[in-house]
N, C-alpha and C positions, 0 to 999 in steps of 0.2 A: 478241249475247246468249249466254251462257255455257251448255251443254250441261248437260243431267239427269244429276245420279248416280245409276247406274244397279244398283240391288242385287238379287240373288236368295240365298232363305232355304231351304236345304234343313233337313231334320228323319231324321236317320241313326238309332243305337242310344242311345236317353237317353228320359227320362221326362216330357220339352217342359216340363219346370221353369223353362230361361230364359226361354220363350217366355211363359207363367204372370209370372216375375220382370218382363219387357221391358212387360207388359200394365197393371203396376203405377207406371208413367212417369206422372206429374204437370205439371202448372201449364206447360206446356200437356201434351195428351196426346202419344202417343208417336209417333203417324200426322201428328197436326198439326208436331211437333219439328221429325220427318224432312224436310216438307214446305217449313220453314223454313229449312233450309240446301240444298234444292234438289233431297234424294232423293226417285229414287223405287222404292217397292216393287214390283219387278217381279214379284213373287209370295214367298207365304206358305201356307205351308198350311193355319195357323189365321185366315191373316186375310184372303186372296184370295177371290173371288168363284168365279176359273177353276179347271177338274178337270177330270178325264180326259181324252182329248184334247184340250180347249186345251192344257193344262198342258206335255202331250207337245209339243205343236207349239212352244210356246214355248223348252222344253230344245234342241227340236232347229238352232231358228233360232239359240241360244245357240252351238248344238255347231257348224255350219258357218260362224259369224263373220259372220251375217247380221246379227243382233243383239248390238249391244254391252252388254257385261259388266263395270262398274266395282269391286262388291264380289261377292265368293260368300264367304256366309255360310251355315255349316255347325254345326249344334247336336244332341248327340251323337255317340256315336264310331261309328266305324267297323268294320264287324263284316267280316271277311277270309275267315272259314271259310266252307263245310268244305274244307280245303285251300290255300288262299289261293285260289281261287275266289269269294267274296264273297259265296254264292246261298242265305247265310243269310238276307238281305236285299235282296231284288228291289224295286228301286222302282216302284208299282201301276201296273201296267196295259202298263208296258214291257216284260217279261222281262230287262231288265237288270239286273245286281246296282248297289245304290246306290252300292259302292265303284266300280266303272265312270265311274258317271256323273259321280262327283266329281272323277277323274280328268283325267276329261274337262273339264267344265269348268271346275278351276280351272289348267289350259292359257290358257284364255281368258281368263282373269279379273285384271283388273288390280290385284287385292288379293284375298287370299283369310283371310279372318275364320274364326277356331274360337272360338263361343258356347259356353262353359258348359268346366268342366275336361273332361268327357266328350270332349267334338271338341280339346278341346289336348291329354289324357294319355291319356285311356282313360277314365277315374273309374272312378266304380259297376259302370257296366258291366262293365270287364274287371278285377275284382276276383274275389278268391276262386280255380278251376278256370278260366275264360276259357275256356269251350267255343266260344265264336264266336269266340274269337282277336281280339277289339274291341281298337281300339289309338286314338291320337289322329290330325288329320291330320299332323301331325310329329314327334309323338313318340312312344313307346310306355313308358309309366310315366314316367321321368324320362331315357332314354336318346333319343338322336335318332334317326330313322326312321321308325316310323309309316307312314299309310297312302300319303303323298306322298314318302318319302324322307328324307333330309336334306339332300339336294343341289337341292330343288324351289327353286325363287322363281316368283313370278308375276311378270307383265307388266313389273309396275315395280320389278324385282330386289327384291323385299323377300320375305323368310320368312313363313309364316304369324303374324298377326297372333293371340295366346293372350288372347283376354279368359277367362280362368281364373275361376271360381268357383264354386260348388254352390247354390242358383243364380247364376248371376253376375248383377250390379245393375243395373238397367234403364239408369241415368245411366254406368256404364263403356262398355254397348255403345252409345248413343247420340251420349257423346261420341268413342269411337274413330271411330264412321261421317262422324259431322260432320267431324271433322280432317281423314279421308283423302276427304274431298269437298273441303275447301278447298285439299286438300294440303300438312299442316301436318303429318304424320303420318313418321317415315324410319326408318330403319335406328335412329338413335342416341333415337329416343323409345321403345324397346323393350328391355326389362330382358335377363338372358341366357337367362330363359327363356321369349320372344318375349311376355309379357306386355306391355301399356300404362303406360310408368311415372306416367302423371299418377294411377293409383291404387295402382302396384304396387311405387314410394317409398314409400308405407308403408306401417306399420306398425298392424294391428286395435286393440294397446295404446291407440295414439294418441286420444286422447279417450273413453276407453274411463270410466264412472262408475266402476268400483269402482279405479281407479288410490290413494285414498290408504289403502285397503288391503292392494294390493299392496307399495306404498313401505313400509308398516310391519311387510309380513310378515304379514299380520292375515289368516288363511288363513277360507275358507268349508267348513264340513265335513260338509255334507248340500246335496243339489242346492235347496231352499230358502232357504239361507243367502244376504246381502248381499257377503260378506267374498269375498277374493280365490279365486278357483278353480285359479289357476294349482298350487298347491302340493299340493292331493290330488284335484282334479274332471277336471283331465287337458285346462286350457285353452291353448292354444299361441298364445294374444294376442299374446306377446312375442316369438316368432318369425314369424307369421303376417303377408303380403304383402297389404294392404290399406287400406284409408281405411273400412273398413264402420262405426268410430263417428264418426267424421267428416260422413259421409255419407252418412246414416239411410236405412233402406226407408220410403217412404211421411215422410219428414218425421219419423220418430219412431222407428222400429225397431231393432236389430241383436242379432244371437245373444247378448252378453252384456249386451245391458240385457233382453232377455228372462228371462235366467236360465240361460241354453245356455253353456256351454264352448262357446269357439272350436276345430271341429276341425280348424284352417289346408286349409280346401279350394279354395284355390287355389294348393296347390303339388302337383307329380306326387306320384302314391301316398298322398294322405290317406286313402283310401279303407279303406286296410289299415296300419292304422299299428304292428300286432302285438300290442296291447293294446286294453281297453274304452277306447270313447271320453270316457268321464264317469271315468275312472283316469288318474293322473298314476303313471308307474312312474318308483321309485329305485333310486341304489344306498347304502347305509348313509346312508339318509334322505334326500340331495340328487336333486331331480329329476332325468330323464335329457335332458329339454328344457330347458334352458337358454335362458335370453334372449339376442333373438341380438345378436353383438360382445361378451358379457359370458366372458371365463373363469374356470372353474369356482370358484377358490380365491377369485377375486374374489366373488363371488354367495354363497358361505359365509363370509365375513367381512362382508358388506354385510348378510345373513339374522341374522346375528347381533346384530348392533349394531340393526339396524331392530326387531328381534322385543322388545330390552332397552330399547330409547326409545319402544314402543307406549303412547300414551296409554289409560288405562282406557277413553272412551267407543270407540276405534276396535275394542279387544280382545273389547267387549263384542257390541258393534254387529255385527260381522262375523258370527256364530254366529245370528243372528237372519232372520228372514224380513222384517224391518223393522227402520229406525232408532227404537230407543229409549230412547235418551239422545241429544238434541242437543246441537252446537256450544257450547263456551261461548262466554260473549259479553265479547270483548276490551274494557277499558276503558283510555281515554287515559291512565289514571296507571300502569298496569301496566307 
């Protein structure tokens, strides 16, 4: 009979958003999933029974190799100050700073998981001053290092594993755990910047509702509007690492069928992108985001031609808070 995969879930510098995100797992729920390919949660802090001293007793059985350790899974970043000392963030009840402990046990740890961009870059947290000096476990913004190095691998040579996002999607971290429980998980299923490529091949664009606005140029010019955001709301769909229209929150959801501009958070430094995030910034009118693989002269000759072939109902349509003017309706002798 084939051994339990065996995960622990730490909670560092972040606002348990993923954990919120991971909580919103469907058909079946997220504990049953898990259960289904064979993990098991060896603790959580929103979702464990044990604290205080179990909890300790458990790290420590971790820390001398008493108890095996398949995944360590870490959601927010890593707080280093004051000093590189860590003792901005003592984990309760130890006196140890959390950066210690992570340290420690992802030595142990035969995969070591960063939930949420916060534990792969820094996010939120180490935005702005970064008085805690918060960085990710491997990387810091978009540079390698971080709280583990760049030189770390765990158990099974592999890099930290970056399930990236703000929050990141309950189905990315579920399926990353399942994999590396089956062991289906390696070096070459992970993008260059240690993301999971079965979501981070693509593209937010990709099944995105307002794409035939986009195609026509047919821009949205108040956060209300249907029409494309990319061109003055400051949405980086067309750059951004994802499947999020693809592969709904809840079956139904994603930032841009909400009405949200995509702010690509799951790449380092979304956080601070140097502008408002509902602001597309130009220079003599053409975005400074560009879609990505497209060159610039190419996407100003393709804006032009699409903006002069826009049918009246997409021009119309787009400036509205609803469609109103439908499709017209093709007839066989046309």
């Amino acid at each position: 009979m084939n051994e339990r995969f065996k995960v622990l879930w730490l909670q560092s510098g972040g606002c348990g958003g993923c954990t919120m995100s991971l909580l919103c797992a469907e058909s079946p729920d997220v504990l049953s999933t898990l259960d289904g390919f064979g993990i098991d949660l060896l603790w959580h802090p929103s979702l464990s029974e044990a604290s205080g001293r179990e909890t300790l007793a458990l790290l420590a059985r971790i820390e001398s190799g008493e108890q095996a350790l398949d995944a360590l899974c870490v959601e927010g970043s890593l707080l280093r100050g004051p000093n590189g000392s860590g003792r901005f963030h003592l984990f309760g009840g130890s006196g140890r700073p959390m950066l210690d402990w992570v340290r420690s046990l992802a030595a142990r740890a035969r995969y070591t998981v960063a939930v949420g961009s916060c534990a792969a870059y820094g996010g939120v947290t180490a935005a702005g001053a970064n008085p805690s000096d918060a960085c990710g476990l491997q990387y810091d913004g978009a540079q390698l290092g971080g709280a583990l190095g760049a030189e770390y691998r765990s158990k099974e040579g592999l890099r930290v594993i970056n399930v990236a996002g703000c929050p990141t999607h309950p189905g990315w971290v579920i399926d990353t755990l399942a994999a590396l429980a089956l062991r289906e998980l390696d070096e070459d299923a992970l993008d260059a910047l240690g993301r999971p490529r079965m979501y981070a091949d693509q593209l937010v664009h990709h099944g995105c509702t307002r794409n035939e606005y986009y195609e026509f140029k047919a821009s949205a010019e108040k956060a209300s509007d249907i029409g494309c955001m990319m061109e003055h709301l400051g949405c980086k769909g067309t750059q951004a690492h994802g499947d999020c229209n693809t592969r709904l929150w809840n079956g139904e959801g994603s930032c841009t069928r909400g009405g949200y501009a995509c702010i690509n958070c799951t790449a380092p430094n979304f956080e601070e992108p140097g502008h408002a995030f509902a602001v597309t910034p130009k220079i003599a009118g053409i975005p400074i985001g560009l879609p990505a693989d497209m060159p610039k002269a190419w996407f100003v000759t393709l804006a032009s031609l699409s903006k002069a072939a826009t049918p009246k109902r997409v021009k119309l349509n787009a400036v509205q808070p609803r469609a109103i003017i439908p499709p017209a309706i093709h007839r066989p002798e046309d």
